[in-house]
MARBA-3410 file (N, C-alpha, C, O; in Angstrom, 1 decimal):
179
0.8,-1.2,0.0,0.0,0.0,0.0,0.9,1.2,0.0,1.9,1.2,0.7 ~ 0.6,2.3,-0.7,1.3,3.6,-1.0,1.4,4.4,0.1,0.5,4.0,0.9 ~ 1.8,5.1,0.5,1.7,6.7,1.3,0.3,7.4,0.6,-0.1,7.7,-0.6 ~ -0.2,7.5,1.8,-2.1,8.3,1.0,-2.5,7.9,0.6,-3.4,8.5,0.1 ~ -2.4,6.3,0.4,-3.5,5.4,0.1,-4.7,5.5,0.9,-4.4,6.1,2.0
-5.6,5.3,0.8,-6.7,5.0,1.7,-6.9,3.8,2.1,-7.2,2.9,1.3 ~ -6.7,3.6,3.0,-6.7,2.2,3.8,-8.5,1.4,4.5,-8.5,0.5,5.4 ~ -9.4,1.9,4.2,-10.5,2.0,4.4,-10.8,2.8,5.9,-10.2,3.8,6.5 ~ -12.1,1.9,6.1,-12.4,2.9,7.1,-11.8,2.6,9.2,-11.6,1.6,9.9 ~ -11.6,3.6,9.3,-11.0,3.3,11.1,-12.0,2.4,12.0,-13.2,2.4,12.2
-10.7,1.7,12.6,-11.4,1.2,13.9,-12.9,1.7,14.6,-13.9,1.1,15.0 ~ -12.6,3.2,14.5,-13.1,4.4,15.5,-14.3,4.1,14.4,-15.2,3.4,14.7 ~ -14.2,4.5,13.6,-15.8,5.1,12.5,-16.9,3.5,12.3,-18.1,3.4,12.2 ~ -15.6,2.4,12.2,-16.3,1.4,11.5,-17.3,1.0,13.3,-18.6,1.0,13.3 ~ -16.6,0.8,14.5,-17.7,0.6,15.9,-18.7,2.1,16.2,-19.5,2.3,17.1
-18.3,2.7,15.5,-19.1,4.1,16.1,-19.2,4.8,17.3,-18.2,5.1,17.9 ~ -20.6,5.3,17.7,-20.4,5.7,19.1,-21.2,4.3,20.3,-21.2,4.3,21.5 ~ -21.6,3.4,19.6,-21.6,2.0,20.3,-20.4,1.6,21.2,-20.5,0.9,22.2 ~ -19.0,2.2,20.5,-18.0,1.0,20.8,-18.3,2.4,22.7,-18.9,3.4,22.9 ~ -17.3,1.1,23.6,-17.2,1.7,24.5,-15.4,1.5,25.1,-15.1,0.5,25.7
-14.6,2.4,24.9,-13.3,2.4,25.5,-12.9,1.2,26.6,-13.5,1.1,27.7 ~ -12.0,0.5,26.3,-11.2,0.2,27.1,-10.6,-0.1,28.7,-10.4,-1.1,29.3 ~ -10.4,1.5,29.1,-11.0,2.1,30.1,-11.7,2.4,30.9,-11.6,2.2,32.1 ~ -12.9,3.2,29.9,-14.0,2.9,30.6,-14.9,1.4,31.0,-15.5,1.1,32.0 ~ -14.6,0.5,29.8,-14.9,-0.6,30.2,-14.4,-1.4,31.4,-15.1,-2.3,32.0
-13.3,-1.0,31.7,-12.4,-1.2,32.7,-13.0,-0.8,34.2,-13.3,-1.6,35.1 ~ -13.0,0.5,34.2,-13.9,0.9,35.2,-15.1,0.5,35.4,-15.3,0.3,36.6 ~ -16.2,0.3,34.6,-17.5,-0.4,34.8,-17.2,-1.6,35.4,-17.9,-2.0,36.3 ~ -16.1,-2.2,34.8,-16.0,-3.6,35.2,-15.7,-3.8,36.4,-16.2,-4.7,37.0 ~ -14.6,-2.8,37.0,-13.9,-3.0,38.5,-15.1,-2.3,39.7,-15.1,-2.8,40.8
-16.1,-1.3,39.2,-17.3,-1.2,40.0,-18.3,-2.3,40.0,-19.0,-2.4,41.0 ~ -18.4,-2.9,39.3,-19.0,-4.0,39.1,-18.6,-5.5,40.5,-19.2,-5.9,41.6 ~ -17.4,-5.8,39.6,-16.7,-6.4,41.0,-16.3,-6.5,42.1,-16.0,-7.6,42.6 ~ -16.2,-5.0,42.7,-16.2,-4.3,44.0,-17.3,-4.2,44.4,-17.2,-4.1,45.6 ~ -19.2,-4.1,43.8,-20.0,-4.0,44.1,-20.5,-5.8,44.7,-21.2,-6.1,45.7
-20.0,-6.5,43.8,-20.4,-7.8,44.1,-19.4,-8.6,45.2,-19.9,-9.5,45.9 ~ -18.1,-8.4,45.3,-17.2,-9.2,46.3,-17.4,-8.0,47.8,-17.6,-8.3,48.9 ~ -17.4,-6.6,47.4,-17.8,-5.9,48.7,-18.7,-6.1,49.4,-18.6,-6.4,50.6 ~ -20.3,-5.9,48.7,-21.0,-6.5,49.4,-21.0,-7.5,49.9,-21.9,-7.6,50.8 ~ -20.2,-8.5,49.5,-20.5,-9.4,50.2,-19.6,-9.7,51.4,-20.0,-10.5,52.3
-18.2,-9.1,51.5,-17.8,-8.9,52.7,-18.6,-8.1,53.6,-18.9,-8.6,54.7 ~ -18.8,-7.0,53.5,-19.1,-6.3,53.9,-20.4,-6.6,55.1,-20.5,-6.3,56.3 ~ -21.5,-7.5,54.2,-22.2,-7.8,55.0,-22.2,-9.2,56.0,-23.1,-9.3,56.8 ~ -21.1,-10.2,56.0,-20.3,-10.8,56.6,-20.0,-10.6,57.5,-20.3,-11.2,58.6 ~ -18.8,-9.2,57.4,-18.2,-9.2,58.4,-18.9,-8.3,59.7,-18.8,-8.4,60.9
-19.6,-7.3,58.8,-20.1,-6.3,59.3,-21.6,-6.6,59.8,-21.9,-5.7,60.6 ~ -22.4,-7.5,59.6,-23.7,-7.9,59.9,-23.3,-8.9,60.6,-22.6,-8.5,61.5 ~ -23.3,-9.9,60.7,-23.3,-11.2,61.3,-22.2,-11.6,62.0,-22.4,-12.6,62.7 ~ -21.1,-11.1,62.0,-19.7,-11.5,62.6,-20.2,-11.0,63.7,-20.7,-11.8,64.4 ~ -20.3,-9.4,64.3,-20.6,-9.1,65.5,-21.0,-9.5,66.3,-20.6,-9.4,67.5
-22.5,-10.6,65.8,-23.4,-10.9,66.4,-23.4,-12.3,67.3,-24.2,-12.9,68.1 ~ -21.6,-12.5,66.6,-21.7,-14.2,67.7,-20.1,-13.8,68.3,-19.1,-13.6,67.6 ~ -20.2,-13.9,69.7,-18.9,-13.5,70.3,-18.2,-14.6,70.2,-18.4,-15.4,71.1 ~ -17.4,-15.1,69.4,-16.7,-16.1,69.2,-14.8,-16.0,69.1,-14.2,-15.0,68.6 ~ -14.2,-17.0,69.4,-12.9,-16.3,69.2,-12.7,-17.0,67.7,-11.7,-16.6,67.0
-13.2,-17.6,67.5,-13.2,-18.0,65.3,-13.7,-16.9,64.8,-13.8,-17.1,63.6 ~ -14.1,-15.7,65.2,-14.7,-14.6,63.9,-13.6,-14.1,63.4,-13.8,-13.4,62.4 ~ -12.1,-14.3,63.9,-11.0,-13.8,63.0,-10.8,-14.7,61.7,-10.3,-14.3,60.7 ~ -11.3,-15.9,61.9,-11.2,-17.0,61.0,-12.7,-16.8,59.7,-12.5,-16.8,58.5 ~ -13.7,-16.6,60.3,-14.6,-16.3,59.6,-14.2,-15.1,59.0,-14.5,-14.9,57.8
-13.7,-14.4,59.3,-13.1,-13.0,58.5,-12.3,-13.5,57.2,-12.7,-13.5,56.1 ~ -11.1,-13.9,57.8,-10.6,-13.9,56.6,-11.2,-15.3,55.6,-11.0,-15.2,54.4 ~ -11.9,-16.5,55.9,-12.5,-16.9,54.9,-13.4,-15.6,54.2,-13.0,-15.3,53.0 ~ -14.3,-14.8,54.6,-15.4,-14.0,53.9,-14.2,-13.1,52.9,-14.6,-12.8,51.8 ~ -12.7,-12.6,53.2,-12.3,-11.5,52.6,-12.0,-12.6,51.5,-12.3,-12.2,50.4
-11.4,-14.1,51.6,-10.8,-14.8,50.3,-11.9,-15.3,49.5,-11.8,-15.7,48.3 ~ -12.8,-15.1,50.0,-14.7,-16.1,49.3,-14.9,-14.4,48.5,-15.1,-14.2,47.3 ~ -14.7,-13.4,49.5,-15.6,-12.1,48.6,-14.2,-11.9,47.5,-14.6,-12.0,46.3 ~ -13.2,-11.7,47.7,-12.1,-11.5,46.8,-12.0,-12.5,45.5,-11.7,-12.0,44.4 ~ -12.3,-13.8,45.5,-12.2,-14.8,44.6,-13.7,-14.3,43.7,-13.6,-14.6,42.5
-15.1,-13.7,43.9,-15.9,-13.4,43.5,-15.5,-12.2,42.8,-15.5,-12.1,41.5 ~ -15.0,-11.2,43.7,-14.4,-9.8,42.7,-13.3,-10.3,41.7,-13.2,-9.8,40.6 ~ -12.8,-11.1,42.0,-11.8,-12.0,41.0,-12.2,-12.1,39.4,-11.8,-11.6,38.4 ~ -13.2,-13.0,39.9,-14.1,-13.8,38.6,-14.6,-13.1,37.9,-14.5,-13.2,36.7 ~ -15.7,-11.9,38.7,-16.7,-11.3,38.1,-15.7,-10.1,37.4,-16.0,-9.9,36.2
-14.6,-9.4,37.8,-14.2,-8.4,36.9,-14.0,-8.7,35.0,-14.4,-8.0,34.0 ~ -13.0,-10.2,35.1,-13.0,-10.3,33.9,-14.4,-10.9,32.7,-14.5,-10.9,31.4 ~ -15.1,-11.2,33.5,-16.7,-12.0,33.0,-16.9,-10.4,32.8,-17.0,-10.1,31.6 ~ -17.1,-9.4,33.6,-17.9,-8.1,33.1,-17.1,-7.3,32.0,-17.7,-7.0,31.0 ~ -15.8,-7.1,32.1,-14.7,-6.8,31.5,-15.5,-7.3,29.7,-16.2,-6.7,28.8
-15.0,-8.6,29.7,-15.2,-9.2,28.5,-16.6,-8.8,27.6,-16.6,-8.5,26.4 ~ -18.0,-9.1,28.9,-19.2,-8.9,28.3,-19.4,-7.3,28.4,-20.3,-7.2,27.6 ~ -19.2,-6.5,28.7,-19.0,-5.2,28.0,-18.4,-4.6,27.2,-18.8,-3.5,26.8 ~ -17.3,-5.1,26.7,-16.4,-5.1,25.6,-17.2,-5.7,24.5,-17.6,-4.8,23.7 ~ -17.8,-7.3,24.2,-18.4,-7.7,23.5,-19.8,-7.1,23.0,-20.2,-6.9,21.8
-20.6,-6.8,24.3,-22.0,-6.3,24.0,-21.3,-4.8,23.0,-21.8,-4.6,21.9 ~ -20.3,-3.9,23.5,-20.2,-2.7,22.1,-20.0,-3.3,21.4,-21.0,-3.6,20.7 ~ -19.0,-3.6,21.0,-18.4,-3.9,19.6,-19.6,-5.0,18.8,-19.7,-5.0,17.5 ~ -20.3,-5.8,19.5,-21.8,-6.4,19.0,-22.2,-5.7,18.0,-22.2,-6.4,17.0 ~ -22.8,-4.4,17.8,-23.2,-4.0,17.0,-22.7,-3.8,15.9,-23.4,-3.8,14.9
-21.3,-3.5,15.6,-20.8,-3.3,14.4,-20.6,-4.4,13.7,-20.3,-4.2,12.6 ~ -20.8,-5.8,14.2,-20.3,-6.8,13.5,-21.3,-7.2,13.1,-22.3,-7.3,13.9 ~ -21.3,-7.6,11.3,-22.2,-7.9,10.7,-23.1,-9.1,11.3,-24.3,-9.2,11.0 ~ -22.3,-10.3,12.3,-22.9,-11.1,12.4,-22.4,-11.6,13.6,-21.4,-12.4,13.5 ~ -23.2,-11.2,15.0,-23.0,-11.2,16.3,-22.4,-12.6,16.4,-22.2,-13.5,15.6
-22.0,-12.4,17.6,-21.6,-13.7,18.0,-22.1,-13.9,19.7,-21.5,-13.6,20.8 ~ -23.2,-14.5,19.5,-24.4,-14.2,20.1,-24.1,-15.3,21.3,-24.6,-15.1,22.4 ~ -23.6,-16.4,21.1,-23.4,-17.5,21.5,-22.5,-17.4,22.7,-22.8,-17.9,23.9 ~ -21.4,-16.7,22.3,-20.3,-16.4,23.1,-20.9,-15.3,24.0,-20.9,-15.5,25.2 ~ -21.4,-14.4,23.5,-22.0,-13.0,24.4,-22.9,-13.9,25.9,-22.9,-14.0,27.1
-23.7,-14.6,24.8,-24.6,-16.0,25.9,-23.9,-16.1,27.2,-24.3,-16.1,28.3 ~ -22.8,-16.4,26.5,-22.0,-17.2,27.7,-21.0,-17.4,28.9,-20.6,-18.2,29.8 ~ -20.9,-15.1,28.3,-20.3,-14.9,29.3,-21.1,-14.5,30.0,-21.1,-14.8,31.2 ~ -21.9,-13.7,29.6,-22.8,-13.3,30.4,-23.6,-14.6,31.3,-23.9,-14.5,32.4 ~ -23.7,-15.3,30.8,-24.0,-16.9,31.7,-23.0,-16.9,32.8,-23.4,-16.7,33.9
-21.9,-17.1,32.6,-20.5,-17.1,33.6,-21.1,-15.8,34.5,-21.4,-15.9,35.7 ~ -21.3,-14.7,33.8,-21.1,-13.9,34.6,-22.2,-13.5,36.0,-22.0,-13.0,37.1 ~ -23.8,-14.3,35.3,-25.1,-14.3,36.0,-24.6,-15.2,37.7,-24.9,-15.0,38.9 ~ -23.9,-16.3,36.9,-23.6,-17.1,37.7,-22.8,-16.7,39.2,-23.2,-17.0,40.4 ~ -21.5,-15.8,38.9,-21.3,-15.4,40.3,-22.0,-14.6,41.0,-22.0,-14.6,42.3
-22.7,-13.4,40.2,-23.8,-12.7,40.9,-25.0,-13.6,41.6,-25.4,-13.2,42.7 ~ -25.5,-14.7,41.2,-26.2,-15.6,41.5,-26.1,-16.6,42.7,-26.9,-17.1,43.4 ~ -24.6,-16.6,42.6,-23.8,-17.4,44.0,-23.7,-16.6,45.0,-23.9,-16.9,46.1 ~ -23.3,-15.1,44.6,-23.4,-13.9,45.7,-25.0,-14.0,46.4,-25.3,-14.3,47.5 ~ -25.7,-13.7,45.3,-26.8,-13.3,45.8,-27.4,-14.9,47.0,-28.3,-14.8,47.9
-26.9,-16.1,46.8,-27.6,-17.0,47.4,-27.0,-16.7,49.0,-27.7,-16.7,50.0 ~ -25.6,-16.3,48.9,-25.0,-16.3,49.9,-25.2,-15.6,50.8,-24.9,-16.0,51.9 ~ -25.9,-14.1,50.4,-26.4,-13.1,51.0,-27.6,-13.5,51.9,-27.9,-13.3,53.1 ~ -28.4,-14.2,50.9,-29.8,-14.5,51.4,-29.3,-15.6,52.2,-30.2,-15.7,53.0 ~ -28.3,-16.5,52.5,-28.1,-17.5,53.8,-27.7,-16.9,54.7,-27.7,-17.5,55.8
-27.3,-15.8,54.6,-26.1,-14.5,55.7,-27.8,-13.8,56.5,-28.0,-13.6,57.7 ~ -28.7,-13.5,55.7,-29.4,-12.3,56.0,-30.2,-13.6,56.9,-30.2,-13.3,58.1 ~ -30.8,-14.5,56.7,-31.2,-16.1,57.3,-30.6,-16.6,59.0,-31.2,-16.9,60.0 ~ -29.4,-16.4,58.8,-28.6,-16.5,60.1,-28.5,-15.2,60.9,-28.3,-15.1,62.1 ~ -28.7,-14.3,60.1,-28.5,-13.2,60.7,-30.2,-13.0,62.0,-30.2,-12.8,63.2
-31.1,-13.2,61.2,-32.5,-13.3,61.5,-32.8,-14.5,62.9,-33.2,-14.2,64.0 ~ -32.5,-15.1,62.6,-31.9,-16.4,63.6,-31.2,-16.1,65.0,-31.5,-16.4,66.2 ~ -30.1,-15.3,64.6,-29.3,-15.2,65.9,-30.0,-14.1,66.2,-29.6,-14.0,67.4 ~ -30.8,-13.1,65.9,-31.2,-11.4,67.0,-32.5,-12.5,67.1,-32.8,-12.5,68.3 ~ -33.0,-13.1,66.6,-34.4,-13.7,67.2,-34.9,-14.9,68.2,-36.0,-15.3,68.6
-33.4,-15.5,68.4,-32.9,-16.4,69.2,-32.5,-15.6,70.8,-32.6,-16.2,71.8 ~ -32.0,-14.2,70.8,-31.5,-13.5,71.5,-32.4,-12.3,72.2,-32.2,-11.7,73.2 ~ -33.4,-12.3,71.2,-34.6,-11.3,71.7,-35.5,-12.0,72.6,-35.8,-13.2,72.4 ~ -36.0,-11.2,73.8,-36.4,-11.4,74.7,-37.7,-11.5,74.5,-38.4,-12.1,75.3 ~ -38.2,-11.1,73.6,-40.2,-11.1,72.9,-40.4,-12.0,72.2,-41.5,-12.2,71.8
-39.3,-12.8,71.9,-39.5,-14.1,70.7,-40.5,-15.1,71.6,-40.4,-15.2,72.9 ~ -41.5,-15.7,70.6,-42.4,-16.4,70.8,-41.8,-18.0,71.5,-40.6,-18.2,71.4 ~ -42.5,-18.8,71.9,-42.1,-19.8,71.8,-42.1,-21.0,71.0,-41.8,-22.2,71.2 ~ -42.6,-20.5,70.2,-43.0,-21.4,68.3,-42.3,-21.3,67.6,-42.1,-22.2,66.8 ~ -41.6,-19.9,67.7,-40.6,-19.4,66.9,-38.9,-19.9,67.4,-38.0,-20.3,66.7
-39.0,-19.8,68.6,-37.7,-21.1,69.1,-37.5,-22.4,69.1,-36.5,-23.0,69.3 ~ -39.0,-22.9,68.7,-38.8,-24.0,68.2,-38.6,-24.2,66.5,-38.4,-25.3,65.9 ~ -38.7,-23.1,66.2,-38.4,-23.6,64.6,-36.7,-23.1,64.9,-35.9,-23.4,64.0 ~ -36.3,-22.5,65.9,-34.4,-22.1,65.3,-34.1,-23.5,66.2,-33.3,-24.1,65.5 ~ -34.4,-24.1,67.1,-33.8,-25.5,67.2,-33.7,-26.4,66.3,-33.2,-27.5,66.6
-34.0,-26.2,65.0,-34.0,-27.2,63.9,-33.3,-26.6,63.2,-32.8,-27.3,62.3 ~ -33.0,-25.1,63.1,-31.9,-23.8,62.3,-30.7,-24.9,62.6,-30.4,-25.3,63.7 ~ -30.2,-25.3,60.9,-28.3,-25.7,60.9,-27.9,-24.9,59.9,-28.4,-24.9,58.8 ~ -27.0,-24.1,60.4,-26.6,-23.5,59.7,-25.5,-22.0,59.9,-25.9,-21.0,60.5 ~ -24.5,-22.0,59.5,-23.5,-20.8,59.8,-23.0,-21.0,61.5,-22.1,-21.8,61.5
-23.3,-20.6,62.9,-23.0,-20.8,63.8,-24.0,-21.2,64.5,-24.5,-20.4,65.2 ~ -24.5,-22.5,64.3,-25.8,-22.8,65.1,-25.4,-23.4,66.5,-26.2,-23.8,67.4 ~ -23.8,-23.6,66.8,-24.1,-23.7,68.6,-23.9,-22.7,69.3,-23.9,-23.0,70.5 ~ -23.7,-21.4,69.0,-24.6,-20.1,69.2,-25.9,-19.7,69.5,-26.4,-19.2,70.5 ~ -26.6,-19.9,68.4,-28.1,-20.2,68.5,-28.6,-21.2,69.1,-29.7,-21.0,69.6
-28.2,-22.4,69.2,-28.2,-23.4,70.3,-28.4,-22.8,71.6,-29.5,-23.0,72.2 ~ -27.5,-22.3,72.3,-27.0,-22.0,73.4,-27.9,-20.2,73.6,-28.2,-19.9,74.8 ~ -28.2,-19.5,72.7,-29.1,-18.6,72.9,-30.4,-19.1,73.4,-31.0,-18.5,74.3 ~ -31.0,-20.3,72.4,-32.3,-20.8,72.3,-32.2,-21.4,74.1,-33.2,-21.5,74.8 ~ -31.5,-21.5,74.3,-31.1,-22.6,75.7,-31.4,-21.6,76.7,-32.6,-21.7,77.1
-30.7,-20.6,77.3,-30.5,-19.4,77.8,-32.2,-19.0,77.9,-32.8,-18.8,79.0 ~ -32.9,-19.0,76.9,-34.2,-17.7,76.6,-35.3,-18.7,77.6,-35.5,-20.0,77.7 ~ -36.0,-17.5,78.2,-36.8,-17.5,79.1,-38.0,-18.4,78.6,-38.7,-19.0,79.5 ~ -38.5,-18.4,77.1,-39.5,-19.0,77.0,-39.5,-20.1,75.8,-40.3,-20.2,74.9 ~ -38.3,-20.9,76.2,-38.0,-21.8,75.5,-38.8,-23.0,76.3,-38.5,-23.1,77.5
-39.6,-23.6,75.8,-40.5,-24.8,76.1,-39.2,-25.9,76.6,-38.0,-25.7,76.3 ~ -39.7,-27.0,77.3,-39.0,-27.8,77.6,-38.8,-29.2,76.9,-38.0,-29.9,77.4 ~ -39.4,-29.6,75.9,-39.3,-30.2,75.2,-38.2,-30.0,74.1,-37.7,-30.9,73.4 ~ -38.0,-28.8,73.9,-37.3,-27.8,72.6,-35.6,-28.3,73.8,-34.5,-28.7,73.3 ~ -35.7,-28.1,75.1,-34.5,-27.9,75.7,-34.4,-29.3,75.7,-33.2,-29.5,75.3
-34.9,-30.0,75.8,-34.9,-31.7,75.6,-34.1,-32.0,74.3,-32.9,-32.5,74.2 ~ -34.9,-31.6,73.4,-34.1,-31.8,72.0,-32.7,-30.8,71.6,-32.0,-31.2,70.6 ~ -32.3,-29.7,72.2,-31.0,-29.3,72.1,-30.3,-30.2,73.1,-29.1,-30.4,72.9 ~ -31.0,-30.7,74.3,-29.6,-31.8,74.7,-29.5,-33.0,74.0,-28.3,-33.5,73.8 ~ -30.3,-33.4,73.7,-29.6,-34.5,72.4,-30.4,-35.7,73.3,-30.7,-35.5,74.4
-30.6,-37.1,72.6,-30.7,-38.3,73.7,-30.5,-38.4,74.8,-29.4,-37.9,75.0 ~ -31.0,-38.8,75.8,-30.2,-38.8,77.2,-29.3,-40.3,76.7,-29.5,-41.1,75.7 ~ -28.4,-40.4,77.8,-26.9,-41.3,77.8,-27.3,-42.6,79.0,-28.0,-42.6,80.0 ~ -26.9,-43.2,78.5,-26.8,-44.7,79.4,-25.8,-44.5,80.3,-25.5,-45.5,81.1
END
């Protein structure tokens, strides 16, 4: 090709104002993954750790910072990629629709894992102030003696403690009697 040939049309003109930078895709992406691994430390350490005086909550910390970090991990490049893809989608004569599918599938997925995890966080959380509250019914302590889940000999030993735990319920947190 000559000097002043025309070489067709640019990068820039052929994606339009669809394409989206680099950059900025970059940034979408790192809020994105800070939105989903933060929250979920956040509400970990900061909701539910408090609430059981334990000397393992340094241990539950740092699992929640390596669980929420391996999520911000994953999800940056899954958003990275599927924002990148969804611009440049339009200029190409013939999507590749399959792949877009798929990361965005990947990507539903750890939002999906987050979000279950939350809702088991917000679950235990509910459990332990209502195990601990002094107005809780006695119906309702019987359904957290069947609660397994996150620190349930915590809630064990709350349910044990509370003034209007039936005696049958205390029967069944001691377990069989012993020979």
């Amino acid at each position: 090709m000559r000097v002043g040939q025309d070489r067709g049309p640019s990068t820039h003109s052929r994606l339009g104002a669809t394409s989206v930078s680099t950059l900025k895709a970059s940034g979408i992406a790192a809020l994105v993954s800070l939105l989903v691994g933060g929250s979920r430390f956040f509400y970990e350490t900061f909701m539910v750790v408090p609430l059981v005086p334990d000397a393992q909550s340094s241990i539950w910390v740092m699992v929640s910072l390596v669980t929420s970090l391996f999520a911000a991990c994953v999800s940056f490049p899954l958003c990275l990629a599927g924002i990148q893809l969804l611009s440049r989608q339009a200029a190409e004569a013939r999507p590749r629709r399959l792949r877009n599918a798929l990361i965005l599938a990947a990507l539903m997925a750890v939002v999906a894992w987050t979000a279950r995890d939350l809702t088991r966080l917000a679950t235990m959380r509910s459990a332990l102030l209502d195990a601990a509250d002094p107005r809780t019914g006695s119906e309702r302590l019987r359904q957290l003696a069947s609660y397994r889940g996150g620190p349930g000999y915590e809630i064990d030993n709350r349910i044990a403690s509370h003034a209007n735990t039936p005696s049958d319920v205390l029967c069944m947190l001691q377990g069989p009697p012993r020979n």
